[in-house]
C-alpha positions in Angstrom: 35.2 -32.7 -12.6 38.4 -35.0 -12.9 37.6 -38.0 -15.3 39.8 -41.1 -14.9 41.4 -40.4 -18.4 43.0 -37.2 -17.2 44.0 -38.8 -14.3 48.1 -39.7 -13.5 48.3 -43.3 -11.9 50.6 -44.6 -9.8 53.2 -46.7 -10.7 50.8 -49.8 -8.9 47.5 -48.4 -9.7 46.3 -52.1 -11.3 47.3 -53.6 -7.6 45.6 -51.3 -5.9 42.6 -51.9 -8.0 43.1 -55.7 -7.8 43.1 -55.5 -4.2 39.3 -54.2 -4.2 40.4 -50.5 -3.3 37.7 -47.2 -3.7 39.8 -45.0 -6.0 39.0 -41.6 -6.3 40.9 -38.5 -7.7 43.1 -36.7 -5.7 45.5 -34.1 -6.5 45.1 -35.1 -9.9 46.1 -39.0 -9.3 44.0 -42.2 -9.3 44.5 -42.9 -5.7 43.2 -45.8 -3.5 40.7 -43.9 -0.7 40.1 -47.2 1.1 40.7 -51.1 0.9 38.1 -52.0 3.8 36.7 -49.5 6.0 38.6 -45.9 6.8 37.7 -47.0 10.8 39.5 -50.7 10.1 42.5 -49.2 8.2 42.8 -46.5 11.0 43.4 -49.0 13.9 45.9 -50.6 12.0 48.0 -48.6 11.4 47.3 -46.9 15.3 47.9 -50.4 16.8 49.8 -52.5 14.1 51.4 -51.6 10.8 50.1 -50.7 7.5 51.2 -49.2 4.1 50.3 -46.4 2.1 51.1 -45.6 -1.0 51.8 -42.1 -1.1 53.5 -42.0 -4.6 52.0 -39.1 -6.0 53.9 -36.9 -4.1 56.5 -34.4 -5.8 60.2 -35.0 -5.7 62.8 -32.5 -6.3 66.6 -32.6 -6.2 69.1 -29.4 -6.4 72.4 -29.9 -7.1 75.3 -27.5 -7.2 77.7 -25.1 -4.6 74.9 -22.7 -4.3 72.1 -25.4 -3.6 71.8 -24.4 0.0 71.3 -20.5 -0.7 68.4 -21.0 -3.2 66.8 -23.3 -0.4 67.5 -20.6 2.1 65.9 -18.1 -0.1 62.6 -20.0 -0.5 62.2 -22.0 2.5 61.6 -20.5 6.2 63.3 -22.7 8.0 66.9 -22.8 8.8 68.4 -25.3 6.2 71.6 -24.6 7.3 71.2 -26.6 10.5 70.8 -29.3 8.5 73.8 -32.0 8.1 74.1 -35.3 5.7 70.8 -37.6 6.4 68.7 -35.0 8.2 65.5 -33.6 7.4 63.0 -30.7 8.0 59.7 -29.7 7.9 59.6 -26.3 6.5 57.1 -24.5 3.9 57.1 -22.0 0.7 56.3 -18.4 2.1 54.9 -16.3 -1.2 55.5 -12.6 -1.1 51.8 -11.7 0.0 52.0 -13.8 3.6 50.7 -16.8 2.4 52.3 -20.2 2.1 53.4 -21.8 -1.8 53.1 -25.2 0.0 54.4 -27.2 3.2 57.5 -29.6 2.6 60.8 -31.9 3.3 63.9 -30.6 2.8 66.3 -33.7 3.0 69.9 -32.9 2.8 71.8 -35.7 0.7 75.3 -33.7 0.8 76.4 -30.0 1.4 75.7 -29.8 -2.2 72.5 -31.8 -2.8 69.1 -31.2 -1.3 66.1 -33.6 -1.7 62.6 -31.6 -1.9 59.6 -33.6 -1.3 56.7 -31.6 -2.1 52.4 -32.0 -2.3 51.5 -34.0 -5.5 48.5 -31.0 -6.0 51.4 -28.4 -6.3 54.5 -29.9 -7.6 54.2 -28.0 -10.8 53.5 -24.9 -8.6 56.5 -25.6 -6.6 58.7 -26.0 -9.4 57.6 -22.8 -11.0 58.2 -20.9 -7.7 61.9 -22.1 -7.0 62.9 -22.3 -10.9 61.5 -18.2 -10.8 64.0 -17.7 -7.3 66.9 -20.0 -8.6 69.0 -17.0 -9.0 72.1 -18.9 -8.0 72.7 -21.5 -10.7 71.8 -24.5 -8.9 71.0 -27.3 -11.1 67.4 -28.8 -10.6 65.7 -31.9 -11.4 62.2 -32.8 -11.0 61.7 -37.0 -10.5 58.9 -37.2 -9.2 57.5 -39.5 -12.2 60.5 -41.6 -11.7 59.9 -42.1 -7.6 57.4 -44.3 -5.6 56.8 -43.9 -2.4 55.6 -46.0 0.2 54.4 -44.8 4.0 55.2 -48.0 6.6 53.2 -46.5 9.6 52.3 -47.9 12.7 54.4 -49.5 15.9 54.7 -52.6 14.5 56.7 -51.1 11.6 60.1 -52.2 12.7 59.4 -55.5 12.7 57.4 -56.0 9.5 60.4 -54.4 7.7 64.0 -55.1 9.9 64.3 -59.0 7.9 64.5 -56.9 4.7 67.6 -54.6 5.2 70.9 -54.6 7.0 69.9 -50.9 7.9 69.1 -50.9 12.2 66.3 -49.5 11.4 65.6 -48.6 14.8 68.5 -46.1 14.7 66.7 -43.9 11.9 65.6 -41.3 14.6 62.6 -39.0 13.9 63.4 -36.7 10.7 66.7 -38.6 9.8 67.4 -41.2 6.7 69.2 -43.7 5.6 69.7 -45.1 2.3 70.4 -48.7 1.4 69.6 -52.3 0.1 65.8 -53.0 1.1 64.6 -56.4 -0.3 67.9 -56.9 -2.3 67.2 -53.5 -4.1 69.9 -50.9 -3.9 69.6 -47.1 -3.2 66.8 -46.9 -1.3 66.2 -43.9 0.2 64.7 -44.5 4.2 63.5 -41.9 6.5 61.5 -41.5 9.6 59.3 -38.3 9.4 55.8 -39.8 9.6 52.0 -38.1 9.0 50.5 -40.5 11.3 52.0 -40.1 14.2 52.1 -43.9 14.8 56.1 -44.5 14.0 57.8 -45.9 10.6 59.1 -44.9 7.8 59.0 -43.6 4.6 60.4 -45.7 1.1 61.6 -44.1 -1.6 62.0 -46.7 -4.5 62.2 -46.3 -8.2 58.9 -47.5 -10.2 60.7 -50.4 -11.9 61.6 -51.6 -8.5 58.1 -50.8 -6.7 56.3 -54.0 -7.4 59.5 -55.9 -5.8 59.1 -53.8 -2.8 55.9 -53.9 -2.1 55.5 -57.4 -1.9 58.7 -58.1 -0.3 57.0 -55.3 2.6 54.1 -57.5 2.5 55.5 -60.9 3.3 57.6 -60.1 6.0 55.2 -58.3 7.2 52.5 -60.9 7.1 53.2 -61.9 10.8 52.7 -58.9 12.2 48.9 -58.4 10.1 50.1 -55.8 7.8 47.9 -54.2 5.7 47.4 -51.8 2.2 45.4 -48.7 4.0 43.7 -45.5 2.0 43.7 -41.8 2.0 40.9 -42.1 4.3 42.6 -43.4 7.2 45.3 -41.6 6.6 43.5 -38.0 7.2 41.9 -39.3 10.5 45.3 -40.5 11.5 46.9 -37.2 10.5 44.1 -34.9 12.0 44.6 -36.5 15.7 48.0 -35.9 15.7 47.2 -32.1 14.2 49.1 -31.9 11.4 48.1 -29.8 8.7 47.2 -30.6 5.4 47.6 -28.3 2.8 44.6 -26.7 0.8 42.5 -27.5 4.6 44.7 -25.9 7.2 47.2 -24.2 5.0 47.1 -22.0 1.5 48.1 -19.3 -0.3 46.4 -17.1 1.8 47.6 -18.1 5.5 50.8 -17.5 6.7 52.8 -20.1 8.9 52.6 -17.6 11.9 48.9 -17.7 12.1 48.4 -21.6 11.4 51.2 -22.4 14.5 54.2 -23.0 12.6 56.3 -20.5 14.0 58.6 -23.3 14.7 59.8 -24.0 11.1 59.9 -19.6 10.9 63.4 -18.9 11.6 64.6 -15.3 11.4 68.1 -16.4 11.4 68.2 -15.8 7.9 66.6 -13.7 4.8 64.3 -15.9 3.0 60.9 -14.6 1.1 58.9 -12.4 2.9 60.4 -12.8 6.0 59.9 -9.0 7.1 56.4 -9.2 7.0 56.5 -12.7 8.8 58.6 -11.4 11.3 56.4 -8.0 11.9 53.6 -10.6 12.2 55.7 -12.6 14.9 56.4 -9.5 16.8 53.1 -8.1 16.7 50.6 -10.9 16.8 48.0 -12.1 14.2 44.1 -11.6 14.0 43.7 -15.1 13.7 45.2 -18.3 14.8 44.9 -21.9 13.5 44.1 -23.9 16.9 42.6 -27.2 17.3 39.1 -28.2 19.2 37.1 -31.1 20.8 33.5 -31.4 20.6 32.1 -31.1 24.0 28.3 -32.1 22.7 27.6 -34.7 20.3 28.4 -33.8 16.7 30.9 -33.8 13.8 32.6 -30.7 12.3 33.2 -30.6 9.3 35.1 -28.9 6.7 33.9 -24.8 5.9 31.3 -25.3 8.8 31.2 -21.7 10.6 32.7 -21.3 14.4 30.5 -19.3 16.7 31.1 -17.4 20.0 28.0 -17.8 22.6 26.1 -15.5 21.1 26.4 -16.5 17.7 28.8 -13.9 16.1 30.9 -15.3 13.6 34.9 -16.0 14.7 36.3 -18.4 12.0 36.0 -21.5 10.2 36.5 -24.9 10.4 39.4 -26.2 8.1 39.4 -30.2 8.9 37.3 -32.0 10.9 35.9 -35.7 11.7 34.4 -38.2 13.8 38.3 -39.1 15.8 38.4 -43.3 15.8 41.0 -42.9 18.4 38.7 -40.5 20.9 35.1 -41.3 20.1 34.2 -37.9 19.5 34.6 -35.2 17.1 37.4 -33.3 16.6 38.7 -30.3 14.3 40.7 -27.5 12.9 40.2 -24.0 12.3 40.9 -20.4 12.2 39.3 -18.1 15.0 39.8 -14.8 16.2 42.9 -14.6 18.5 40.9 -14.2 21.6 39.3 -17.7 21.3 42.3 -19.0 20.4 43.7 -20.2 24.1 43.6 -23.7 25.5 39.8 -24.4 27.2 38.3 -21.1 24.9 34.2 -22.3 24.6 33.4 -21.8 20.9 30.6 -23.3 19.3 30.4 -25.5 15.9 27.6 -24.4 13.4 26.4 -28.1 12.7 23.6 -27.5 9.8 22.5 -24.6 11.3 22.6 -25.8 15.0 25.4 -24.2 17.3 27.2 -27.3 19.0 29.5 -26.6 21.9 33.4 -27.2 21.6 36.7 -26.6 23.2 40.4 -25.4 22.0 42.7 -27.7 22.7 46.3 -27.8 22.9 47.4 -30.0 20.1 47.9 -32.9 19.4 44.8 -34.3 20.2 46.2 -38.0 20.5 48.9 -37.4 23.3 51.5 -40.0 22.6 
């Protein structure tokens, strides 16, 4: 069990705690789970704007002429699309058809790439590319130096615009910006979002994140801004069916079974892309879709999936109760053939088979 004294904190762990938050241990961190209620803080940030702050995530920069090859090697998607203030969503395949971890590859310059990784496996990650950085590339691991802070919801644009010359409604989706935010230089911007509510991501250094955060929070006063937990930030994340790695994704599924064929491109060589491409070509056993509850009841994580007669076809990965829809909603692995849109399978809810449906994802259809 993780006791608070092995715990990292945050660079404002004392605010959060000042603030009232729950905090719990995650991913090794002191983290704030919840300021009010996981319900409240989820409306927010679906209706209004709210912060989170994420800064236990992993940073990574790789510097050099060959940066983009050791990214090419280890990542699955096609980096080399990428040009100056672009981003991607791509993961870590391993060499047994499993994925390292899921993650942003930023590109700063052709020769600088910005890595932002899962706080529960950035020493993991590290290993992994340091072990594949065949090419030379310099790397530097600051994530200790970085906070980050998640601006989600539609009102995010007008909580933050007072504070920066950036337009930041010309920071598409997956793109960034960096600049002066609150009269503090360098700060990195982006739009890639877990919520699927809109805003933007803040990358600050620690000596600078007390600045920022309450600069965020008096201009964005008006619009009801508010600090908001891990909790809500699962719900919010599981409607719009992202996965979350160590639920949906691990070393043991590959990114063709859990959906992300999209961020597989065979355009390249990259680790274990052989067996991810025989997998492509010839199908999987199992696929990671996403279900509705049809009758009352809330899956839950590890809780068994059923066919009508009760044989065994998978396992939920994430599930809850969704704020958004009234009713419960999930994740998990089932055998192919009850893996299409409308499939009945049923949930085993402490012991009692409750009736579901796949869905096409995401559940909250924006």
């Amino acid at each position: 069990m993780e006791t608070t004294q092995e715990l990292k904190k945050v660079a404002l762990n004392d605010l959060h705690v000042q603030l009232g938050a729950k905090m719990v241990p995650f991913a090794g961190y002191n983290m704030p789970v919840r300021y009010s209620s996981d319900l409240e803080e989820h409306h927010t940030v679906r209706n209004g704007v709210g912060v989170f702050d994420v800064s236990h995530m992993g940073e990574f920069v790789l510097r050099g002429k060959n940066a983009l090859d050791l990214v090419q090697l280890v990542t699955s998607n096609d980096a080399s699309k990428l040009t100056d203030g672009k981003i991607q969503y791509s993961c870590l395949p391993n060499h047994t058809g499993g994925i390292v971890d899921d993650l942003l590859v930023y590109r700063m310059s052709e020769e600088e790439y910005f890595l932002v990784v899962n706080a529960s496996n950035i020493e993991k990650d590290w290993n992994w590319i340091s072990e594949h950085n065949r090419f030379g590339v310099e790397m530097e691991n600051v994530s200790d130096q970085l906070s980050l802070f998640a601006v989600q919801g539609p009102k995010a644009i007008a909580a933050l615009q007072t504070l920066t010359d950036l337009n930041l409604s010309e920071i598409e989706y997956y793109t960034f910006r960096k600049g002066t935010l609150a009269g503090v230089n360098d700060v990195l911007i982006s739009a890639t979002g877990y919520t699927g509510a809109g805003g933007f991501e803040i990358y600050v250094r620690n000596e600078d994140a007390l600045t920022i955060w309450n600069a965020i929070f008096a201009a964005g006063a008006a619009e009801g801004i508010k600090p908001i937990g891990l909790g809500a930030r699962d719900t919010l994340r599981l409607e719009m069916g992202f996965c979350l790695y160590g639920n949906d994704i691990d070393d043991t599924t590959s990114p063709i079974e859990a959906g992300l064929g999209w961020i597989t491109k065979f355009t390249k060589n990259f680790n274990n892309s052989e067996a991810l491409l025989a997998q492509k070509n010839n199908g999987t056993a199992r696929k990671l879709v996403g279900f509705e509850m049809v009758e009352r009841g809330i899956p839950r994580g590890h809780y068994d999936l059923q066919d009508a007669d009760g044989n065994l076809i998978g396992q939920v990965t994430s599930g809850t109760q969704s704020p958004t829809l009234g009713i419960g909603i999930g994740m998990g692995y089932v055998q192919t053939a009850f893996s299409k849109p409308d499939s009945e399978i049923f949930v085993n809810v402490r012991g009692k088979a409750i009736r579901a449906k796949v869905v096409k994802l995401p559940f909250i259809k924006k």
